[in-house]
C-alpha positions in Angstrom: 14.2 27.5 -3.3 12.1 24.6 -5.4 11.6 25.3 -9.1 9.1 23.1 -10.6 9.8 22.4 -14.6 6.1 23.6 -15.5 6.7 21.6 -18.8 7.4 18.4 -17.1 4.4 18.8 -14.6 2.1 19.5 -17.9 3.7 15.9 -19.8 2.7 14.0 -16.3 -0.8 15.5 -16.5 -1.3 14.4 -19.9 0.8 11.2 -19.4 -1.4 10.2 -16.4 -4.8 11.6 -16.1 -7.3 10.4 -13.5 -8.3 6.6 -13.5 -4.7 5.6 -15.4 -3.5 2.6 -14.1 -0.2 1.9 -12.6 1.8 -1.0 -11.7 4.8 -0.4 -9.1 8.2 -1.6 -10.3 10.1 -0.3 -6.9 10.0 2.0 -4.1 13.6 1.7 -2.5 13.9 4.6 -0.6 10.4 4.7 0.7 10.0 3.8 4.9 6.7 2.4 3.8 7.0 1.2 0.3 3.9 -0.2 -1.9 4.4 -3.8 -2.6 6.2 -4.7 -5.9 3.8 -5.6 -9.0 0.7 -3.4 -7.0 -2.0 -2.2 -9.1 -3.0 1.3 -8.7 -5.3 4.1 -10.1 -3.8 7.6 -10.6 -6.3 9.8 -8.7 -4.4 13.3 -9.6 -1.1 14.6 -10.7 -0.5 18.4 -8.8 0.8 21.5 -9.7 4.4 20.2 -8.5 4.4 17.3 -10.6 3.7 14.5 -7.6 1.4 11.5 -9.3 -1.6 10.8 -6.4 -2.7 7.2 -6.6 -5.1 4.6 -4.7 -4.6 1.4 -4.7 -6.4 -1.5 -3.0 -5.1 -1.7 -0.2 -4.4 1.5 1.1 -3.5 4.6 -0.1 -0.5 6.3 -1.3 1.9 8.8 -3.3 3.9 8.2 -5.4 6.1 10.6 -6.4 8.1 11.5 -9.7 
C-alpha cells in the first residue's frame, strides 16, 4: 500500500503553485522524456504530490 507524506505534498503546493515556471534538468527514466532546458508552467500539484505542467510543445507530468 502507497502512503503519501501529506507534509511533503503540502511544501510542493506551496513550492509550486499554478503558473510557476519550470525548467527541465533531466528525465532519464522517462520512455518519452521532455527535452532538456524545456520551459514549462506548473498547471497543478495533486493530492499525491505529482507536479502537472504544460509546456509548449505538448503536454506532460512530471513527477516528484
Amino acid at each position: 500500500m502507497f502512503f503519501v507524506d501529506r507534509d511533503l505534498v503540502k511544501n510542493l503546493k506551496e513550492r509550486y503553485p499554478k503558473g510557476t515556471k519550470i525548467c527541465v534538468d533531466s528525465m532519464n527514466d522517462d520512455p518519452n522524456p521532455v527535452e532538456q532546458g524545456s520551459i514549462g508552467e506548473v498547471l497543478m500539484v495533486d493530492d499525491i504530490g505529482t507536479i502537472h505542467c504544460r509546456f509548449e510543445w505538448t503536454y506532460a507530468w512530471c513527477y516528484t
